[in-house]
N, CA, C and O of each residue as an XYZ file, in Angstrom:
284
protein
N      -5.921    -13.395      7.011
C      -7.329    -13.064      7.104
C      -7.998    -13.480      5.804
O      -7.623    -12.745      4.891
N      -8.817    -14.362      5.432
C      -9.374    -14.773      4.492
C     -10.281    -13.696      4.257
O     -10.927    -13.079      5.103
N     -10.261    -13.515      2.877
C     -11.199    -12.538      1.700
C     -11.837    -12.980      1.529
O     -12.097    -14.115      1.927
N     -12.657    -12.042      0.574
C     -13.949    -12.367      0.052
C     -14.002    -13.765     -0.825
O     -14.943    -14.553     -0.729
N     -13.015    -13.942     -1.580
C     -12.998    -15.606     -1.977
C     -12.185    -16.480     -1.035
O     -11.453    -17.378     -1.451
N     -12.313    -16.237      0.019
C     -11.951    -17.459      1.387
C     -10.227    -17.759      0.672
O      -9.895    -18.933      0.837
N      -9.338    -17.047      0.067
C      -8.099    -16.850     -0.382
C      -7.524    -15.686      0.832
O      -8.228    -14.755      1.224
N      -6.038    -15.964      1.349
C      -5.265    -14.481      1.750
C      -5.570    -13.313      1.422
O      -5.588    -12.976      0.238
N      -5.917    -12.338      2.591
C      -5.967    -10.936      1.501
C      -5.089    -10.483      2.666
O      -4.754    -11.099      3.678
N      -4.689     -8.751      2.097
C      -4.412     -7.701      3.450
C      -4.802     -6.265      2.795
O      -4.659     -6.010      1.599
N      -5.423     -5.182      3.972
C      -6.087     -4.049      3.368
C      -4.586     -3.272      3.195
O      -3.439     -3.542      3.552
N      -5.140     -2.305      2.548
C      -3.746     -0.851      2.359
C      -4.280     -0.425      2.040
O      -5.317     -0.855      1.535
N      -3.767      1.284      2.151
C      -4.502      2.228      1.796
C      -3.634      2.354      0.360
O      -2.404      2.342      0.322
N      -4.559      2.486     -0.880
C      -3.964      2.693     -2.296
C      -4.305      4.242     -2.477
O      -5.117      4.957     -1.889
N      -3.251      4.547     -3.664
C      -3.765      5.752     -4.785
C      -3.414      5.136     -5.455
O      -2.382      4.518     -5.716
N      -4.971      5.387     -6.037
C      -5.396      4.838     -7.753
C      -5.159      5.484     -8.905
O      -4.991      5.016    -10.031
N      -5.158      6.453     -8.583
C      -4.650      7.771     -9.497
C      -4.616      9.163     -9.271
O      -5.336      9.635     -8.391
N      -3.865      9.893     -9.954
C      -3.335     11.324     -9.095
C      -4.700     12.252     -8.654
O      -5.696     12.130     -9.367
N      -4.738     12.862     -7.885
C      -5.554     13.663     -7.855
C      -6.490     12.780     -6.961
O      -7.288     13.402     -6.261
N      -6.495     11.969     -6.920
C      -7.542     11.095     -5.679
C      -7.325     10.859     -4.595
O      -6.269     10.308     -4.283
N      -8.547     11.310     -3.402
C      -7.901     10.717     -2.429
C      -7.440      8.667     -2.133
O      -7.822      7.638     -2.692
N      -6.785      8.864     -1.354
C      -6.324      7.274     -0.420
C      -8.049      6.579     -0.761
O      -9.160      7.108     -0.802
N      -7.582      5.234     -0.949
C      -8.781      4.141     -1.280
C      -8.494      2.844     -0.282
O      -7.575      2.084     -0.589
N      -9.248      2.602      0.865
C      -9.079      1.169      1.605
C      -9.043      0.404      0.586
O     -10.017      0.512     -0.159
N      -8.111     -0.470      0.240
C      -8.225     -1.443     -0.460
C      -7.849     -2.793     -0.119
O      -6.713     -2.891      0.345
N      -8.673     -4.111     -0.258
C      -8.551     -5.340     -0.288
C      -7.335     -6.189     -1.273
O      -7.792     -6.658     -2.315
N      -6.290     -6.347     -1.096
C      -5.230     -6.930     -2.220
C      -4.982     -8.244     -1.716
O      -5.434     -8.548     -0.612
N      -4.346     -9.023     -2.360
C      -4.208    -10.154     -2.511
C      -3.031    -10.136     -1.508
O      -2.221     -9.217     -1.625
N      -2.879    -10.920     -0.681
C      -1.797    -11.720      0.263
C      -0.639    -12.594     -0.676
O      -0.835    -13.508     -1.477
N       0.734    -11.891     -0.218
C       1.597    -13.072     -0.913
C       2.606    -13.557      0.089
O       2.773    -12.999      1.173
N       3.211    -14.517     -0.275
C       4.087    -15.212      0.462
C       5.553    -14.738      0.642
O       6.367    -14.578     -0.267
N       5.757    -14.537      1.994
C       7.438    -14.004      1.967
C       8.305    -14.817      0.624
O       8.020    -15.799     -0.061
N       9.485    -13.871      0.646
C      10.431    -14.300     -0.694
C      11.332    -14.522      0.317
O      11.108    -14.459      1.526
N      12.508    -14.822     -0.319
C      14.124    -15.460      0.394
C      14.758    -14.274      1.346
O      15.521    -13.570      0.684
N      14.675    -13.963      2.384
C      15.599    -13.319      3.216
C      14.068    -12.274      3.664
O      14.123    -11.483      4.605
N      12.850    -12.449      2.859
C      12.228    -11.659      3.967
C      11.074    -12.338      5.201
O      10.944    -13.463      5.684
N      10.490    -11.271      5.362
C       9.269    -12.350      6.854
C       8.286    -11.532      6.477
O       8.317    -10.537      5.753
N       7.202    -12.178      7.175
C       5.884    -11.691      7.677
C       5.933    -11.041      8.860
O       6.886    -11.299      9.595
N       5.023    -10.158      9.256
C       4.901     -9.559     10.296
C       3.559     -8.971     10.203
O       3.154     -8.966      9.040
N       2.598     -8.387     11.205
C       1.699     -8.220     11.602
C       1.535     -6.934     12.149
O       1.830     -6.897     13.343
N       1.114     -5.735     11.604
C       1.282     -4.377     11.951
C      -0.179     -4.178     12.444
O      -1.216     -4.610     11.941
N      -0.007     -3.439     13.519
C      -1.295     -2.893     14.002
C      -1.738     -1.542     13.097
O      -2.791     -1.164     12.583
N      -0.423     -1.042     13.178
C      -0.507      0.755     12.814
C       1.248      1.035     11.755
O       2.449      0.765     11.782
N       0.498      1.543     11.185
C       1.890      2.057      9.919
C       1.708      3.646      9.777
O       0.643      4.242      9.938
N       3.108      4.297      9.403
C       3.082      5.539      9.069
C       3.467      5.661      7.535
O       3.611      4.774      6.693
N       3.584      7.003      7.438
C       4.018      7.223      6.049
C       5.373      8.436      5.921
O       5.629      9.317      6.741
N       5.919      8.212      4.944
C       6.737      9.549      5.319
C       6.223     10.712      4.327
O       5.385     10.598      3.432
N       7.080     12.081      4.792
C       7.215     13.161      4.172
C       7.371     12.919      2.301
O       6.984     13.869      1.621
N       7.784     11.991      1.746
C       8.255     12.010      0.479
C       6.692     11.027     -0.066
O       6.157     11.405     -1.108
N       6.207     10.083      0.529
C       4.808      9.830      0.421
C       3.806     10.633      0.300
O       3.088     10.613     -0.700
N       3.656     11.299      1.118
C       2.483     12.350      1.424
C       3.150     13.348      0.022
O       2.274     13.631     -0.795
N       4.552     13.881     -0.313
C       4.388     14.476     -1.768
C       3.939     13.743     -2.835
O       3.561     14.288     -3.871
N       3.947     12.460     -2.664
C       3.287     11.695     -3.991
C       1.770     12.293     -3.929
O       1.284     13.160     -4.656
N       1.217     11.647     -2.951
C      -0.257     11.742     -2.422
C      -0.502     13.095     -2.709
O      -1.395     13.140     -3.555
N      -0.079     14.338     -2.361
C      -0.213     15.231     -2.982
C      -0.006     16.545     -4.539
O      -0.099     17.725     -4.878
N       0.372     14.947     -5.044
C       0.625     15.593     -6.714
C       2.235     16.535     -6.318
O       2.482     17.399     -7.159
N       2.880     16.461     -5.596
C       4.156     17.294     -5.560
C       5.336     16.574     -6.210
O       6.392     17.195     -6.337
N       5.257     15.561     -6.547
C       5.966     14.717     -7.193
C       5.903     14.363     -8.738
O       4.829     13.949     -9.174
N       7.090     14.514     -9.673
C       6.473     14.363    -11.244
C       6.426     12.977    -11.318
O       7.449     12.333    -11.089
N       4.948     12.199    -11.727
C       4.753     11.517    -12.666
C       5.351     10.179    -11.908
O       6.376      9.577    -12.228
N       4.345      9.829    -10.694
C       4.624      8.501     -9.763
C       3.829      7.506    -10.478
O       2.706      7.658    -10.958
N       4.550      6.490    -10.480
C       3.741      5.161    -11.020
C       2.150      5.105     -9.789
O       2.193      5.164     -8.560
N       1.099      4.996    -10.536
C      -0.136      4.208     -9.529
C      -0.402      3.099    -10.366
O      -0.255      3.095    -11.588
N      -0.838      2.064     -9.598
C      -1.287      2.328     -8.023
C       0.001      2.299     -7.133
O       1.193      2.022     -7.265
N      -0.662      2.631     -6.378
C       0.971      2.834     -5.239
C       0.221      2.544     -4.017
O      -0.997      2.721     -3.976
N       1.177      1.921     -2.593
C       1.014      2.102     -1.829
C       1.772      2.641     -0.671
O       2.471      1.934      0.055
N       1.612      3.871     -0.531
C       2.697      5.382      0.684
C       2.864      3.598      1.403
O       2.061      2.666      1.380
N       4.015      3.685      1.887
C       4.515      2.815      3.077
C       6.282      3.611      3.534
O       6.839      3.052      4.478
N       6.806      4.435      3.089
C       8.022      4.494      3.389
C       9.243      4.153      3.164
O      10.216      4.687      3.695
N       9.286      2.992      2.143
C      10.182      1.942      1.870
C      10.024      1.556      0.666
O       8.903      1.333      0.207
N      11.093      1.423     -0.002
C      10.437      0.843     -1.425
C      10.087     -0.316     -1.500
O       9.603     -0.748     -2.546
């Protein structure tokens, strides 16, 4: 999906920093690496250990971050 500079982008929901809610954010598109793929998600979840980041229950998570489940 071309961005705002007609370059790859894809949205995610970020935390920018603790205590904030989730931010739609526009990031830059990159190119699969060696052994992985692309794929095309309609809908993503998050898990239980995400949602403790997102809720400050966790000490001292790197942001920005994006909850996906997986490292």
């Amino acid at each position: 999906m071309p961005g705002q500079t007609g370059t790859q982008s894809m949205h995610a929901m970020t935390l920018k920093r603790l205590g904030a809610p989730l931010e739609w954010t526009e990031l830059p598109d990159r190119q699969p690496g060696p052994g992985e793929l692309r794929i095309k998600a309609a809908a993503c979840g998050v898990c239980r250990t995400d949602l403790h980041v997102v809720d400050g229950e966790l000490p001292e998570p790197r942001v920005p971050i994006v909850p996906c489940g997986s490292p």
